[in-house]
N, C-alpha and C positions, 0 to 999 in steps of 0.2 A: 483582622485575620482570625477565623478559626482553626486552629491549632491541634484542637480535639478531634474535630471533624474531621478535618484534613487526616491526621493519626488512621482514627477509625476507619477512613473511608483506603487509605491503603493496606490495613491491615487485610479488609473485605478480598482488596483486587489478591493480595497477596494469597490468602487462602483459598482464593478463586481459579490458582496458575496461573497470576502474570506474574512474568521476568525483571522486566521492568517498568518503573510509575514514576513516574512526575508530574507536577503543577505548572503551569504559566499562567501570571497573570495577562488580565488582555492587553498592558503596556508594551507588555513584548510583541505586539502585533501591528503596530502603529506603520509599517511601512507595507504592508500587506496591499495587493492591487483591490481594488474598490470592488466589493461585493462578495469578498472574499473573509472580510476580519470577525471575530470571534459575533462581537454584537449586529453584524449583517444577518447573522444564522439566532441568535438569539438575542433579542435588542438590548433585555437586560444583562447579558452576559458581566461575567466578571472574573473567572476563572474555566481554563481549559485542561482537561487532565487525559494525559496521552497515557496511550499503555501500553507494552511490546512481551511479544511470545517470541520463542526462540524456535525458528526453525529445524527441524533436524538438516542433518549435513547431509544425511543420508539421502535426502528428498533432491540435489543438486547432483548426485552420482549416478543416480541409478537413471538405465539407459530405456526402461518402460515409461513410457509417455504417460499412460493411465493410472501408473503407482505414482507419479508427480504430478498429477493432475488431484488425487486423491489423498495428500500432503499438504495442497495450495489449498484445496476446500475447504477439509476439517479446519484451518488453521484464520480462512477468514471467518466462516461462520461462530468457531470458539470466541474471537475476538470479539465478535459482534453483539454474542450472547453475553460475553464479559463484561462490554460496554453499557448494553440494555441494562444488567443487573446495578453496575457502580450508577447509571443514571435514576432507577428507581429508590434506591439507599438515600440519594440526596431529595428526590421529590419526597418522599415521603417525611423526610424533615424540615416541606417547607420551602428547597429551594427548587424551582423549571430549570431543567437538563433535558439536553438534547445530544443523541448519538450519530454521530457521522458514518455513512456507509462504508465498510470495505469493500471499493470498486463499485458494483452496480448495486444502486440505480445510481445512474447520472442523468445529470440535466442533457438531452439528446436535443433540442431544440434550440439555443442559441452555443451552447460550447459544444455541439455535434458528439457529444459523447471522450471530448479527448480531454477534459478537465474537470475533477472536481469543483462540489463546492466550497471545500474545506482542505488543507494541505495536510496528511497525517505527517508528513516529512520533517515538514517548518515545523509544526507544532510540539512533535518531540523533541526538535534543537532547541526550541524554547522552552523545554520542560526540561533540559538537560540529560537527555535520555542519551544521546552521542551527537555526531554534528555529519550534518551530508557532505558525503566526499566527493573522490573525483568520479565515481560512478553515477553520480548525481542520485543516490539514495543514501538511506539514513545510516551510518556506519556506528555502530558501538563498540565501547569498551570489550567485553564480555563474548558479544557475538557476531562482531563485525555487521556485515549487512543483512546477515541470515534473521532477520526478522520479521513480523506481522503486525503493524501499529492497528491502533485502536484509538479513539478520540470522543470525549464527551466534551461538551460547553454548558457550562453550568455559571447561573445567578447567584450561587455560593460563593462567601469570599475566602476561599482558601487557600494554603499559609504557599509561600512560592518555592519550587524548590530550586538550587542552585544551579547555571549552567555550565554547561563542561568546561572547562578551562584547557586542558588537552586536546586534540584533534586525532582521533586513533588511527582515519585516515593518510596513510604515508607519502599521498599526493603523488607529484611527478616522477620523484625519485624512484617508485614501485612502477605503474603506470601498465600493471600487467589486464585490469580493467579494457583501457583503452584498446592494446593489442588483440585482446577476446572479442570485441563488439563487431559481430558478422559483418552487420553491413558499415561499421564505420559509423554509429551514430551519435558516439561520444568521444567528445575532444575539451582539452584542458580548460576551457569556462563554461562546460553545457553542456547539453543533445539536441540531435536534431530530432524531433520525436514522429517524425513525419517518415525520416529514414528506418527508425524503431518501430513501429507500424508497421510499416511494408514488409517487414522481418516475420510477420507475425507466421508462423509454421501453422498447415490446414485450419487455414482461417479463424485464426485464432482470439481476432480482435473485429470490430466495427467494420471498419476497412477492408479486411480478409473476407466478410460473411458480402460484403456489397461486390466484389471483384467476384467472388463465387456467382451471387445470383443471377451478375449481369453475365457471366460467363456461359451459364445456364440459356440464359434469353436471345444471347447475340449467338446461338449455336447454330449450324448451316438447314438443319431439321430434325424431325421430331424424333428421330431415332437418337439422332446422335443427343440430344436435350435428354432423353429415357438415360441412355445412359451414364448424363452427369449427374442424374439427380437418383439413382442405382448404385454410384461410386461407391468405393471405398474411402473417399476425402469426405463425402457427404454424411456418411455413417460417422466420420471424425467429429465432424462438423455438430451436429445432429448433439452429440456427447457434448462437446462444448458449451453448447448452449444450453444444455442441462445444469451444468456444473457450474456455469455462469462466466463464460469465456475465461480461462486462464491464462496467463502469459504465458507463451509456448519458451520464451529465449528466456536461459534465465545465465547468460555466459560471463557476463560480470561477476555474478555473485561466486559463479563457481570457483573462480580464480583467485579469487579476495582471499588474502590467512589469515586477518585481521580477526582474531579470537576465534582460531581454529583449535580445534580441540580433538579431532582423529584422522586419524590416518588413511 
């Protein structure tokens, strides 16, 4: 294990603004579904290093669609630029990294768009960053779920760091999660992610922009088709796809205390 490197290479993320870093190695991956573990994505893999920004709270309150749309952006593309950065630190000494998208692009041709190739969720519980709870996202010490992962896989062997031994998630006993989920799409071992989909406000997601077009197409005639495609959902729409589809619900996290910090 590099010990040095490892150091350095958080030092980097740290004066970069992440919140939080950790290490797993790729033993912690071993149960991982097929096509999915660290050396699938990079064959020499040998170390995975997550990394988490903290959400403002503020981005879950506020009742403008476009001011939280514009929250969720900056914060995946920060990450992403963060990850680029910690993956080139290690190529240029030698070791092949590779960065995992936050959300798009995905594979749209056999997982249709509704799975990564890489988990940033698992990969933080294995780096000890917190442990997914019952909202079936990553919950932390610090910041509860209000975070943004980041994920590099790197040929480096660096040092591993501990995993949570606490669960910050208060699980059923709290279960305010559960009660929040519009359509009902989390219950106490999972989601239905098919139900969370459907949820998606002005076609928010994959799903939302195909029900839109066909909605468009299946229209009685060309007047009334002028007019869906003139909408004001369309013009939502339109933005979305700019921004790079953001999750419109975000009702779990709003309800979560778990390392709340205002009022």
């Amino acid at each position: 294990m590099d010990s040095r490197l490892t150091e350095r290479l958080k030092r980097l993320a740290k004066a970069s603004g992440v919140d939080l870093i950790g290490i797993s190695p790729i033993e912690r991956f071993e149960g991982a579904p097929k096509g999915h573990k660290p050396q699938d994505i990079l064959p020499n893999a040998q170390a995975v290093v997550s990394i988490a920004l903290n959400a403002l709270e503020g981005t879950f309150s506020t009742p403008v669609f476009h001011v939280y749309q514009l929250s969720y952006a900056l914060l995946r593309s920060r990450a992403n630029e963060i990850s680029y950065q910690l993956a080139r630190f290690l190529e240029e000494r030698g070791y092949r990294s590779v960065i995992i998208p936050g959300t798009m692009p995905l594979d749209m041709i056999e997982k249709k768009g509704l799975f990564g190739a890489f988990s940033h969720r698992h990969a933080a519980q294995a780096a000890g960053l917190g442990k997914i709870g019952l909202n079936q996202l990553l919950v932390t010490k610090n910041f509860g779920p209000r975070v943004w992962l980041g994920t590099v896989i790197t040929s480096a062997l660096l040092s591993p760091s501990p995993l949570l031994e606490e669960d910050p998630c208060p699980g059923e006993e709290c279960g305010k999660c559960l009660a929040a989920c519009p359509p009902g799409a989390l219950f106490l071992n999972g989601i239905d992610k098919k139900k969370c989909l459907e949820e998606g406000v002005h076609a928010q997601n994959l799903s939302g922009l195909l029900k839109y077009l066909n909605k468009i197409l299946v229209a009685e005639n060309l007047e009334e088709r002028k007019k869906l495609l003139w909408s004001a959902e369309m013009r939502v729409l339109y933005q979305s796809l700019v921004c790079g589809m953001i999750p419109a619900c975000d009702s779990c996290l709003s309800v979560c205390s778990v390392g709340r910090r205002c009022v």
